[in-house]
Backbone as CSV, one residue per row, in Angstrom:
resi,resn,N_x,N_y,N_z,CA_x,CA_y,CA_z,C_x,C_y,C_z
1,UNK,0.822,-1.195,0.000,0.000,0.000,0.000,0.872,1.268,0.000
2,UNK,2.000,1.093,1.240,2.462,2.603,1.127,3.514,2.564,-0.223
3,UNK,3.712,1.226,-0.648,4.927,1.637,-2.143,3.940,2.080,-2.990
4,UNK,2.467,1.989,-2.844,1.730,2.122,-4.001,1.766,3.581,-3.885
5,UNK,1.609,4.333,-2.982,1.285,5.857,-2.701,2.559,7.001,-2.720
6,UNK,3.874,6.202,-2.687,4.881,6.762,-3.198,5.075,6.869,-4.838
7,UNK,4.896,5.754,-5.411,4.670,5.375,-6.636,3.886,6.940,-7.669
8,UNK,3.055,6.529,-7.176,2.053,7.763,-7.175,1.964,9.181,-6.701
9,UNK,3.016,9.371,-6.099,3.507,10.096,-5.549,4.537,10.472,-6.493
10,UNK,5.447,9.788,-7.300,6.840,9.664,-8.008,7.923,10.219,-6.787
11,UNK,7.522,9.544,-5.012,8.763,9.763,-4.524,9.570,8.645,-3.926
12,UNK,10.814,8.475,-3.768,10.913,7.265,-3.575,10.874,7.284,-2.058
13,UNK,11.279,5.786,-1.611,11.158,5.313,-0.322,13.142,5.840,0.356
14,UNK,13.577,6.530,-0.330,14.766,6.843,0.307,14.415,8.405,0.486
15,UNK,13.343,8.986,-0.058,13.364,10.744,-0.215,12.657,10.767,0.735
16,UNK,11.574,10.183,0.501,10.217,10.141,2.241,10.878,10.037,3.237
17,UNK,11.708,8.678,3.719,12.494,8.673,4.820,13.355,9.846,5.352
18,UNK,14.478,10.419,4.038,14.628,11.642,4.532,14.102,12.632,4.854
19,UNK,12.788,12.863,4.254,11.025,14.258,4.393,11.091,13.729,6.134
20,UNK,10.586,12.476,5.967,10.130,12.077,7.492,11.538,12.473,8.731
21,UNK,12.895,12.562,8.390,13.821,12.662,9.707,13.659,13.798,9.248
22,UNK,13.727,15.111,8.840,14.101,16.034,9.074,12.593,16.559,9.349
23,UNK,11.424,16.305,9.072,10.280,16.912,9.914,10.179,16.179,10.964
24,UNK,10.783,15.306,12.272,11.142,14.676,12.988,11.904,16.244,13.908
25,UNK,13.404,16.310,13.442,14.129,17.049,13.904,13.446,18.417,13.617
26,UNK,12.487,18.888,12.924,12.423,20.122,13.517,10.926,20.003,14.351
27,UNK,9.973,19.223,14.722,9.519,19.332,15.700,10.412,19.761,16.957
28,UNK,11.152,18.604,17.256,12.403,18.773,18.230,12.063,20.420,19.101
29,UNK,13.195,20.432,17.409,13.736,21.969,17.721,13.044,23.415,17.874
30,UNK,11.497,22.843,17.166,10.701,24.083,17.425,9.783,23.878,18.818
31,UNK,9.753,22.213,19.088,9.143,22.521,20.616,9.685,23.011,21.945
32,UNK,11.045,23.572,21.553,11.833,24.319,22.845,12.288,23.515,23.868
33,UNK,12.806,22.020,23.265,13.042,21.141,24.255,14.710,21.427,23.792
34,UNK,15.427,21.305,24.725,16.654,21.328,24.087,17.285,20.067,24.134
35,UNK,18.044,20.123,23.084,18.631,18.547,23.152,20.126,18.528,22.638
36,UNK,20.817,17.739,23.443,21.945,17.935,22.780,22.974,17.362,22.043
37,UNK,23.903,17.785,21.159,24.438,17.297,20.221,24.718,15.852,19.651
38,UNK,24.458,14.903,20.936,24.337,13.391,20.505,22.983,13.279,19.852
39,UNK,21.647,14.286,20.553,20.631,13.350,20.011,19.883,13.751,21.632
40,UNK,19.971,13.826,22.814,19.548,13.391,23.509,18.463,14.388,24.019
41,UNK,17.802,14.650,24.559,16.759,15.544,25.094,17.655,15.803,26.441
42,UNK,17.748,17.025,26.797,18.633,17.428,27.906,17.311,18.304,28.703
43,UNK,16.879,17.996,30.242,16.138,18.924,30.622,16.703,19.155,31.558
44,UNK,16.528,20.514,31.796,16.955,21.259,33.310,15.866,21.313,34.295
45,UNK,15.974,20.820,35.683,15.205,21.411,37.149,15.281,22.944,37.096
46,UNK,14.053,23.563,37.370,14.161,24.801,38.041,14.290,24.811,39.373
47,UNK,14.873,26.274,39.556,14.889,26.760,40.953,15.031,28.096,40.957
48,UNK,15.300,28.816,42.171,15.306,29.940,42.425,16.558,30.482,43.500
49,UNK,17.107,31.722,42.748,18.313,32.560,43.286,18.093,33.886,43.576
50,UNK,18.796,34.041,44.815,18.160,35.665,45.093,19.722,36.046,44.870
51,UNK,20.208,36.987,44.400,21.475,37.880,44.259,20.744,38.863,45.372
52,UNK,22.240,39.037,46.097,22.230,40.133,47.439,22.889,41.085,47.327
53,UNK,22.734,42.664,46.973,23.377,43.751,46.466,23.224,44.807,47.207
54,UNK,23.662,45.748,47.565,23.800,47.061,48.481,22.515,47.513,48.285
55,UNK,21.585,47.415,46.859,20.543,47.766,46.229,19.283,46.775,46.862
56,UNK,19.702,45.965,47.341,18.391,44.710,47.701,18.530,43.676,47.280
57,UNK,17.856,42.871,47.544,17.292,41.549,47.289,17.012,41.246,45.482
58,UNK,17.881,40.891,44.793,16.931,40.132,42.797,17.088,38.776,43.204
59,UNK,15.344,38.290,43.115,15.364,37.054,42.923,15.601,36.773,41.206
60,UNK,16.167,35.490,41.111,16.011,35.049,39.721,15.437,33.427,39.580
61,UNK,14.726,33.118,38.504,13.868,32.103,38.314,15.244,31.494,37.405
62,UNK,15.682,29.981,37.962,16.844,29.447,37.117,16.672,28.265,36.453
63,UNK,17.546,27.971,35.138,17.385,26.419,35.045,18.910,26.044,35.564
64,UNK,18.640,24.657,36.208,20.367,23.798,37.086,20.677,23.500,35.985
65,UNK,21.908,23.532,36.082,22.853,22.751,35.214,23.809,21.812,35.678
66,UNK,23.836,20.690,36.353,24.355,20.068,37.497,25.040,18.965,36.943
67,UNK,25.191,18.561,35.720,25.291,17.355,35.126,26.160,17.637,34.108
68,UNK,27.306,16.617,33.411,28.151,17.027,32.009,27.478,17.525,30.905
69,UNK,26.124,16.928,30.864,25.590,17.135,29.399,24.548,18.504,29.275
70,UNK,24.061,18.664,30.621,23.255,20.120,30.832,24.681,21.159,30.942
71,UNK,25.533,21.083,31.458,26.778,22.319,31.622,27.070,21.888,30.132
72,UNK,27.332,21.333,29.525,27.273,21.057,27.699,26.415,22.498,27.268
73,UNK,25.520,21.703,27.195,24.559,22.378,26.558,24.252,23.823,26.472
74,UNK,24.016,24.031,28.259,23.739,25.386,28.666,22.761,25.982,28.474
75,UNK,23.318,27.744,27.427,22.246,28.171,27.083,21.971,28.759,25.805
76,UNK,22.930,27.373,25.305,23.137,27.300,23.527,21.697,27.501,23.076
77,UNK,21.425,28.004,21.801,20.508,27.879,20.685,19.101,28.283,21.106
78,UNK,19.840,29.916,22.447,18.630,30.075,22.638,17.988,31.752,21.966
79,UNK,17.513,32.254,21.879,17.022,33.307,21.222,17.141,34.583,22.269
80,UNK,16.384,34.130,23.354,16.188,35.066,24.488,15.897,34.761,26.056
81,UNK,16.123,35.812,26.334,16.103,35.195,28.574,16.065,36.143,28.845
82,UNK,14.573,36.258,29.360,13.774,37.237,30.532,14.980,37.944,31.200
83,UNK,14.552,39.205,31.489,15.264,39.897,32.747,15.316,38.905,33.908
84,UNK,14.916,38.550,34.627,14.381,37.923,35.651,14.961,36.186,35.771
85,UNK,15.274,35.621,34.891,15.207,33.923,34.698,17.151,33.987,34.322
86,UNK,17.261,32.731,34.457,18.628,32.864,34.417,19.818,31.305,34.709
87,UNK,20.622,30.710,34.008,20.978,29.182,34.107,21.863,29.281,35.872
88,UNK,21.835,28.525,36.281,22.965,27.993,37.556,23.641,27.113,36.598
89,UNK,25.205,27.317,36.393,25.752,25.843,36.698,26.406,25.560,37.868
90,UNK,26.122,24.373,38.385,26.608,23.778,39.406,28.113,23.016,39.333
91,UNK,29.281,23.017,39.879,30.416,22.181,39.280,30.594,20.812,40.934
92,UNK,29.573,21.357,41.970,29.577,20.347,43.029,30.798,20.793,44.336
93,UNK,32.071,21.233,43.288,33.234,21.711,44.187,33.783,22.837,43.239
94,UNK,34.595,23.641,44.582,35.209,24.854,43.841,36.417,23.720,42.894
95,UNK,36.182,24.305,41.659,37.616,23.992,40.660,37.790,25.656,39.230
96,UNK,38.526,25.556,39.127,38.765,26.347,38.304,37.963,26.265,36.539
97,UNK,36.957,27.279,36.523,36.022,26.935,35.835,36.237,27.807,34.688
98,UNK,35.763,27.078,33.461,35.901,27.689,32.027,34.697,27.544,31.308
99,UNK,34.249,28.628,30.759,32.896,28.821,30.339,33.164,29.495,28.705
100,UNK,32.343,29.180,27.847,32.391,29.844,26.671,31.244,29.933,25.701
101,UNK,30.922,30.785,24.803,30.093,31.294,24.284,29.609,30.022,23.151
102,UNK,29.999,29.317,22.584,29.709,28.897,21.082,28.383,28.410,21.121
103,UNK,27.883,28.845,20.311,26.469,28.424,19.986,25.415,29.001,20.793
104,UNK,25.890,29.763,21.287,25.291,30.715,22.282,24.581,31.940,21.400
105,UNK,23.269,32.751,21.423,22.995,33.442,20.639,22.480,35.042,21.186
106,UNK,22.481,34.883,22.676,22.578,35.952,23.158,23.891,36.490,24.182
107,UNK,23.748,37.478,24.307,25.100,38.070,25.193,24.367,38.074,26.567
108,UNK,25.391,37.472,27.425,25.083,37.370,28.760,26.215,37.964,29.859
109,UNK,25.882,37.990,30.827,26.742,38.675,32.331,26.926,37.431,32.632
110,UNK,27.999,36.818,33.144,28.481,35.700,34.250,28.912,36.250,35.166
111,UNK,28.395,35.617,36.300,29.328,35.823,37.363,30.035,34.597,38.039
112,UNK,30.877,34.583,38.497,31.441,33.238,39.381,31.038,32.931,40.674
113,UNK,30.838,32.333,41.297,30.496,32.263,42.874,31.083,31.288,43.205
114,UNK,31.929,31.664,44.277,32.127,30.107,45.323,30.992,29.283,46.135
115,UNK,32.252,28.456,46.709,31.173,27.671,48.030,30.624,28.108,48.983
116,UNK,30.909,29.614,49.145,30.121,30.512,50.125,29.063,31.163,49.921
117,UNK,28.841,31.136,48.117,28.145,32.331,47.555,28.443,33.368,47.117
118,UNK,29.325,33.669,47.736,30.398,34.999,47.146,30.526,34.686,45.646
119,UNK,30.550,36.495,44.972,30.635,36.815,44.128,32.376,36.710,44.030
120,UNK,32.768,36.163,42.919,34.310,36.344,43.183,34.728,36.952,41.714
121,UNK,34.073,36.731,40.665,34.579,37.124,39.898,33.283,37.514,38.597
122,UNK,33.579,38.305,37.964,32.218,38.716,36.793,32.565,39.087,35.589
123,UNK,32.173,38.609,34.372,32.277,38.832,33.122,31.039,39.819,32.433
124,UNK,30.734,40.925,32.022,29.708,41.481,31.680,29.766,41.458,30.117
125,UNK,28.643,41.038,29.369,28.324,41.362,27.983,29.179,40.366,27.508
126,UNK,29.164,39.171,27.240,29.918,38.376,26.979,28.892,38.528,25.192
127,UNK,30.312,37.973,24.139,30.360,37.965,23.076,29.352,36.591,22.373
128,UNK,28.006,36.760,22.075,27.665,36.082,21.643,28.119,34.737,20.486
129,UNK,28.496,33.585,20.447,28.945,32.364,19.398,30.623,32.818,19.670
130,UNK,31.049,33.315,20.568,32.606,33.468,20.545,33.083,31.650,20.939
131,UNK,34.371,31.590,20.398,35.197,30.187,21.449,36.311,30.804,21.798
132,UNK,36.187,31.911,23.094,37.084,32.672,24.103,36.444,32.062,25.111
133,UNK,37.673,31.464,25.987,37.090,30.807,27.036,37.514,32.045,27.825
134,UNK,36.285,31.803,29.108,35.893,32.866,30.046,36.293,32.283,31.419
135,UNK,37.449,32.740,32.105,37.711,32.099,33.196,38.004,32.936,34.257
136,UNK,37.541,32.882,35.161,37.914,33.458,36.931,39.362,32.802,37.181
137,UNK,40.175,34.085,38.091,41.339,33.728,37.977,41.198,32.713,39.497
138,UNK,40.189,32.383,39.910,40.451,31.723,41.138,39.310,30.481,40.960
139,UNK,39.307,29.662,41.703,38.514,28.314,41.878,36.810,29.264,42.432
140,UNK,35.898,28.596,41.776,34.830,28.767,41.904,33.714,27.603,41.778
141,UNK,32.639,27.881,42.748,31.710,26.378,43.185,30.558,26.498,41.430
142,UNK,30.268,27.288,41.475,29.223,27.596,40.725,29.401,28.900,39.419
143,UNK,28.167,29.035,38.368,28.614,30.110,37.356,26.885,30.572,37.392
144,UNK,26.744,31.807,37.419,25.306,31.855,37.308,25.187,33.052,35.834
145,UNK,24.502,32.757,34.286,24.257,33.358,33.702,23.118,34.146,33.590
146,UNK,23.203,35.094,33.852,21.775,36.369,33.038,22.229,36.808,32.075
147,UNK,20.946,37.523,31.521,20.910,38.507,30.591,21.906,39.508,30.327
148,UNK,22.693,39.484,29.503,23.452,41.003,29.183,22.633,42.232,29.922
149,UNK,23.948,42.940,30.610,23.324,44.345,31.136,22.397,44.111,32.577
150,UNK,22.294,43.027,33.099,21.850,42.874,35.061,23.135,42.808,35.641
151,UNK,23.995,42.936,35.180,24.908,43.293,36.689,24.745,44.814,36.597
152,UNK,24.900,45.518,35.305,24.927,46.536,35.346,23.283,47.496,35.737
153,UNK,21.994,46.849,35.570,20.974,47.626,35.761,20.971,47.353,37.492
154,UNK,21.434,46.303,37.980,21.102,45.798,39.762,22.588,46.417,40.196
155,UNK,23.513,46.613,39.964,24.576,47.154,40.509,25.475,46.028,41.152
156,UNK,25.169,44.737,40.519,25.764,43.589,41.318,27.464,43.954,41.145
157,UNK,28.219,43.432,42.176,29.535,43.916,42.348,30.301,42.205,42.691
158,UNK,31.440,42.394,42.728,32.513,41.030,43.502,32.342,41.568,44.510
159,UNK,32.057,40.213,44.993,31.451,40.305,46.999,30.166,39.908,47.396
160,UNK,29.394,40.307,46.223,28.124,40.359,46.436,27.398,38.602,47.047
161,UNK,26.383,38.585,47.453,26.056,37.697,48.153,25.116,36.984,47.405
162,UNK,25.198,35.380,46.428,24.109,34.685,45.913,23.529,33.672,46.763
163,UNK,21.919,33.713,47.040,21.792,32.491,48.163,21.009,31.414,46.804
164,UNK,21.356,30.702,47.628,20.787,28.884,46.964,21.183,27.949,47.664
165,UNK,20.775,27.008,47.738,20.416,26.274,48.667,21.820,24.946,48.584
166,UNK,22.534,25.063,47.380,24.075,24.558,47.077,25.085,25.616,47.400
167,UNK,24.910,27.021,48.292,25.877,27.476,48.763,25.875,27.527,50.083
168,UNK,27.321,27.238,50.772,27.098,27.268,52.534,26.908,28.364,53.093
C-alpha cells in the first residue's frame, strides 16, 4: 500500500524517509526542548536565586545545570532570557572553571560564585557564538548566567552575596 502511494507520488522510499527525519528534527527543535548534540533531550530542574546587592534583594527564576551534558549544553541555541530567569551551573566543588560562548545566541553577564556564595569574579556582555574561554582567575563552586546588562541595571559587584540552597 504505502509503495503504491509513493509510486504515485513519483517519490521514492529513500526521499520520504529523509522528508520524514528532518520533519522529525524540527519538531524537536521548534518545541523548545533542548537537546543535545548526541541526540539526547537534555532537561533542566528549576529553581530559584536571590542575588544580594547594596541595592536589595533580585530574585532570579533558574534552570540547574548540574550534570556534564546540561553544563554542555547550557544556554546554547537560545534566542532570548527574561530579565528575571537565568541558568545555575553547578560544578559540586570549587575547581577552576571555564565557560564559553559557542552556539550561544545571546550576550550574557556571568558571574562566578564560590562555596560561600560569594561573588568572586564577573564577566559582563559576553560575546555572543565566541570560542574565548571565560575564566575566573580563582577556583569557583558555581557560574550563574543572566541577561546582558543585570549586573549593570542591579549594581551587582565582587562580593556580592548569591543564596541557593548549594551554597554554605
Amino acid at each position: 500500500m504505502i509503495d503504491r502511494i509513493f509510486r504515485s507520488w513519483k517519490i521514492t522510499r529513500r526521499a520520504a524517509l529523509r522528508f520524514a527525519g528532518v520533519l522529525a528534527v524540527l519538531c524537536v527543535v521548534l518545541s523548545g526542548t533542548p537537546v543535545h548534540a548526541d541526540g539526547q533531550t537534555v532537561r533542566f530542574a528549576e529553581s530559584e536565586v536571590v542575588v544580594h546587592t547594596v541595592n536589595g534583594a533580585h530574585p532570579f527564576k533558574v534552570e540547574m545545570a548540574v550534570d556534564d551534558a546540561q553544563r554542555a549544553l547550557g544556554l546554547m541555541y537560545r534566542r532570548d532570557l527574561a530579565p528575571d530567569r537565568g541558568m545555575l551551573f553547578d560544578f559540586g566543588r570549587e575547581i577552576y572553571i571555564s565557560m564559553w560562548m559557542r552556539n550561544t545566541f545571546i550576550p550574557l553577564d556571568m558571574l562566578f560564585i564560590g562555596a560561600d556564595g560569594r561573588i568572586g569574579f564577573i564577566r559582563e556582555r559576553t560575546t555572543p557564538r565566541s570560542l574565548d574561554t571565560i575564566e575566573a582567575p580563582e577556583r569557583n563552586r558555581a557560574v550563574l548566567e543572566v541577561a546582558a546588562g543585570t549586573v549593570a541595571r542591579l549594581g551587582i559587584r565582587v562580593g556580592d552575596r548569591v543564596e541557593h540552597a548549594i551554597f554554605r
